[in-house]
C-alpha positions in Angstrom: 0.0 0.0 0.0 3.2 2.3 0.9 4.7 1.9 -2.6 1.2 2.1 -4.1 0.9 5.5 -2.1 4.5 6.8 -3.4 4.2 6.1 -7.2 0.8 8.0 -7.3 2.7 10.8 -5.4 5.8 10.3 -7.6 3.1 10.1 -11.1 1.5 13.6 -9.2 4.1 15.8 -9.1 6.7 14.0 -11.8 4.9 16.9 -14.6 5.6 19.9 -12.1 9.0 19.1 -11.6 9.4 18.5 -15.6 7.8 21.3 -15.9 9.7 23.5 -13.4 12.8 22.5 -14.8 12.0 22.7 -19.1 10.6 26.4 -17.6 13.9 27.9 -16.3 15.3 28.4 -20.0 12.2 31.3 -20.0 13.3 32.8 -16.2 14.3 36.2 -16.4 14.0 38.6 -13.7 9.9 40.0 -14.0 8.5 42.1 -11.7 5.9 39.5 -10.8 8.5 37.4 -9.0 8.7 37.1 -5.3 12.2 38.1 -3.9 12.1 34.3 -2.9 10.6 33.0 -5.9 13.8 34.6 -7.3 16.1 32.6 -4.8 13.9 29.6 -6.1 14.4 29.7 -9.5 18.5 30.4 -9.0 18.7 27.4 -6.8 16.7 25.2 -9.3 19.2 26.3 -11.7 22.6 25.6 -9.8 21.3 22.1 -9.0 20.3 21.3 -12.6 23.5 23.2 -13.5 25.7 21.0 -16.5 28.7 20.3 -18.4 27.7 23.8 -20.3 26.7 25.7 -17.0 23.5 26.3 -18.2 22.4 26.5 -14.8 25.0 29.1 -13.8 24.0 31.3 -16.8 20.5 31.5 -15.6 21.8 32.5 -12.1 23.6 35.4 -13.7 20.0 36.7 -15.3 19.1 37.1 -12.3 22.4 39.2 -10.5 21.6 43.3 -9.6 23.0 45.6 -12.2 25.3 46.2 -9.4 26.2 42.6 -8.7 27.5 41.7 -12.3 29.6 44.8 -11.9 31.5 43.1 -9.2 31.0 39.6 -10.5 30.6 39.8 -14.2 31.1 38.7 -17.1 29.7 35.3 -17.0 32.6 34.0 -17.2 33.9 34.9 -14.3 31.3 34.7 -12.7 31.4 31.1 -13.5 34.9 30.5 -11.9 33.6 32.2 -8.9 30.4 30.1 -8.8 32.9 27.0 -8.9 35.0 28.2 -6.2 35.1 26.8 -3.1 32.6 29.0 -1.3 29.9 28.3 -3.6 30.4 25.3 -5.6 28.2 23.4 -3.2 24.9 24.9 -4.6 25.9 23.5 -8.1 24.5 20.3 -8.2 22.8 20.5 -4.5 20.5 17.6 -3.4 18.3 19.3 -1.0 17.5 23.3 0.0 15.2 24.6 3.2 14.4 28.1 3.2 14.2 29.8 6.1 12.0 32.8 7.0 12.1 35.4 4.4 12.5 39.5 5.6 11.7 42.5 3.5 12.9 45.5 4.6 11.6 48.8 2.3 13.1 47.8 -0.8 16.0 44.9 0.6 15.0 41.4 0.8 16.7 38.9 2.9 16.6 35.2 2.2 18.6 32.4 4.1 18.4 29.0 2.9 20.2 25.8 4.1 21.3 23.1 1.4 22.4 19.8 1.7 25.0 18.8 -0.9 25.3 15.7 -2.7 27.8 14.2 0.4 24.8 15.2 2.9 26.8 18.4 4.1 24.3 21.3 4.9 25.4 24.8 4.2 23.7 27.9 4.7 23.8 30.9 2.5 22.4 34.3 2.7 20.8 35.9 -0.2 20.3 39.6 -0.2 18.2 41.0 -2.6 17.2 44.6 -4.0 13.9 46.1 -6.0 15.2 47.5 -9.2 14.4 51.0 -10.1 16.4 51.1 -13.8 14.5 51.1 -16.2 15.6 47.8 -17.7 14.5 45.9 -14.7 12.2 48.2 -12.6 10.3 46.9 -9.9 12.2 43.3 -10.4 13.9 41.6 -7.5 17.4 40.7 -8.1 20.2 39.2 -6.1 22.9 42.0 -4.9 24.8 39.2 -2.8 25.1 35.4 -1.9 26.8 34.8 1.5 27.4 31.2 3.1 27.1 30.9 6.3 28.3 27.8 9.0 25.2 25.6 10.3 25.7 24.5 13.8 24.3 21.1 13.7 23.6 20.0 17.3 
C-alpha cells in the first residue's frame, strides 16, 4: 500500500517538476516574482546546472546591475560560482528556506542546502527592488553569503 501510495505521489508531481525545470530556459528577472521565488528559480538552476553551466547562466540573469559589476562577465562569474565557497549549490540535493525578511526595498533570504555528500550549508541571499529602467520593480540578487550551520 506504501509503494502504491508513493508512485501516485511520484506520477503527481513528476509533470511539475518536468515542468519546473524545461521552464527555467524562460526565467528572467519579471517584476511579478517574489524576492524568494527569485532565490527559487536560481537554486533550481545551480542544481540542474551542466557540463555547459546552463544552470550558472541562468543564475547570472538574475544578479543586480550592481552585482555583475563586481562579478561579471559570466565567465567569471562562472569560476567564482565553482570556487570553493559556492560550488556546493551547483549540483545541491536538498534546499530549506528559512523565513524570508523584507525590509523597504531589501530582501533577505537564508536557505540551508544539503550537498550531494549530505553536508548542509547555509547561504544568505540579499536582494534589491530595481528601479532602472531595464528591470524596474524586479527583484534581483545584490549578494550570496554562506554561512556555518551549527548542527547539534
Amino acid at each position: 500500500m506504501f509503494q502504491r501510495t508513493i508512485f501516485i505521489a511520484y506520477l503527481i508531481f513528476l509533470p511539475f517538476y518536468v515542468w519546473a525545470i524545461s521552464d527555467l530556459d524562460n526565467a528572467y528577472p519579471q517584476p511579478t516574482l517574489k524576492p524568494n521565488e527569485v532565490v527559487r528559480l536560481q537554486l533550481l538552476a545551480m542544481q540542474k546546472n551542466d557540463v555547459s553551466d546552463h544552470g550558472i547562466e541562468i543564475t547570472f540573469r538574475f544578479a543586480s546591475p550592481s552585482n555583475k559589476t563586481q562579478t561579471g562577465p559570466l565567465k567569471r562569474f562562472i569560476r567564482l560560482v565553482k570556487n570553493p565557497s559556492y560550488r556546493h549549490l551547483l549540483n545541491h540535493h536538498s534546499v530549506n528556506f528559512l523565513d524570508l525578511t523584507i525590509k523597504e526595498n531589501i530582501a533577505i533570504q537564508d536557505v540551508i542546502i544539503t550537498t550531494t555528500t549530505g553536508r548542509r550549508i547555509g547561504y544568505r541571499f540579499r536582494l534589491s527592488l530595481q528601479k532602472s529602467t531595464k528591470y524596474l520593480d524586479c527583484w534581483m540578487t545584490d549578494a550570496v553569503m554562506p554561512f556555518e550551520i551549527l548542527e547539534v
